[in-house]
C-alpha positions in Angstrom: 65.5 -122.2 -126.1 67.3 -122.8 -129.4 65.0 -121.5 -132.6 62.7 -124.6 -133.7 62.3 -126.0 -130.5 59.9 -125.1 -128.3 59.2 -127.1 -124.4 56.9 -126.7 -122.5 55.1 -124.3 -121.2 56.0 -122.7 -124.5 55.0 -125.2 -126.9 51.6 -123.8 -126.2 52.6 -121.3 -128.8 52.6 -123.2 -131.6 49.0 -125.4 -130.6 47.9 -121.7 -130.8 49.0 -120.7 -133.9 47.4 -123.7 -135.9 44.2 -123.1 -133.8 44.5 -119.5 -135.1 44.7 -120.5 -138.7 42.3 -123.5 -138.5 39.6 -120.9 -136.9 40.4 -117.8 -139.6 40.6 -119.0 -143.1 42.5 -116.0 -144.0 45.3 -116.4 -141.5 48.4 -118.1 -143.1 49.4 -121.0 -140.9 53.0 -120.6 -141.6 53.2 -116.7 -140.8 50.8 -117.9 -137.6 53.8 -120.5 -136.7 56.5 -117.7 -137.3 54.3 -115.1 -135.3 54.2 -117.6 -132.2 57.2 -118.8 -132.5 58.7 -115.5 -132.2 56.3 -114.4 -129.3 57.9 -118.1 -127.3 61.5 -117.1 -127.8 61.1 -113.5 -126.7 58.8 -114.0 -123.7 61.5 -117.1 -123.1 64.8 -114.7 -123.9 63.4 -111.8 -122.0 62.3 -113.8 -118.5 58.8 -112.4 -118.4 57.6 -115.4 -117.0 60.1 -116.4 -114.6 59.2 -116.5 -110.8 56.0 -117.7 -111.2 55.6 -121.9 -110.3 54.2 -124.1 -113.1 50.4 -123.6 -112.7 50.8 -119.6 -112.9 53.1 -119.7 -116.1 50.6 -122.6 -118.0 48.1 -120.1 -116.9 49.7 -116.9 -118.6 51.0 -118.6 -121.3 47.5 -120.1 -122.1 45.9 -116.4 -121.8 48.4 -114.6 -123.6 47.9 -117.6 -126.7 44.5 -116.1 -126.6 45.5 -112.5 -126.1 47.5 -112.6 -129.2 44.9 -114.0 -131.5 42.8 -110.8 -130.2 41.8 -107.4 -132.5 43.9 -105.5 -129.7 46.5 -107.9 -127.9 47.8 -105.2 -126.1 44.7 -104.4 -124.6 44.4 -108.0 -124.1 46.9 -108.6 -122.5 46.7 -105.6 -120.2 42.8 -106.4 -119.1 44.6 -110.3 -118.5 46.6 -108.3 -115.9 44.0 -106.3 -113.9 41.5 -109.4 -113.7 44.2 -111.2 -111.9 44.5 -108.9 -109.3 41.3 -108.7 -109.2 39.6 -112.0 -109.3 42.5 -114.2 -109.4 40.7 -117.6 -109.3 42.8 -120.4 -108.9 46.3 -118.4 -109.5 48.9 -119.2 -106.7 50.3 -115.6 -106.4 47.8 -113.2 -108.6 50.2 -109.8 -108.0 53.1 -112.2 -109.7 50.8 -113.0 -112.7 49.6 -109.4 -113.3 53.1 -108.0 -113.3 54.2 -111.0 -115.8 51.0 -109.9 -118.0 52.5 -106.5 -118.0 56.1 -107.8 -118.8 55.1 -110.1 -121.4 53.4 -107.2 -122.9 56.9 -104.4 -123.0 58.6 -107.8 -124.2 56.2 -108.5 -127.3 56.3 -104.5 -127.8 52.1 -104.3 -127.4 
């Protein structure tokens, strides 16, 4: 994924950041962009998503555009992984999505 461009699922990234900064006055949307951005290229660069189909990956990548935007994303992020193991809803393969959770997390260094 070349920097400034962003496809999809990952273009989720940057609907979050402007949420983000539309929702908390005091959140710079530029820095937001940068900060979401940066989390799509990594997650991208460092595989964390691969293996899982297209529902699984919208579905992490829309959790972890919340997570981020959270007082503790690491926590987030890591409480994202147990509940899919543990009531994994509509997820096609919940152990795949809890270990992505946890990947994404050592990626983005939470």
């Amino acid at each position: 994924m070349p920097p400034g461009t962003a496809g999809p699922p990952y273009d989720q990234f940057l609907a979050a950041a402007e949420a983000v900064a539309r929702a908390r006055p005091e959140v710079d949307l530029e820095a937001a962009r940068e900060v979401y951005r940066e989390a799509a290229i990594l997650l991208h660069d460092g595989l964390a998503l691969d293996g899982l189909d297209a529902h699984d990956t919208g579905v992490v990548v829309a959790a972890l555009c919340a997570d981020l935007a959270a007082a503790d994303p690491g926590a987030a992020v890591r409480a994202r992984s147990r509940a899919a193991s543990v009531d994994p809803g509509d997820l096609h393969d919940p152990e795949a999505v809890a270990a992505a959770c946890l990947m994404a997390a050592s990626v983005l260094q939470l």
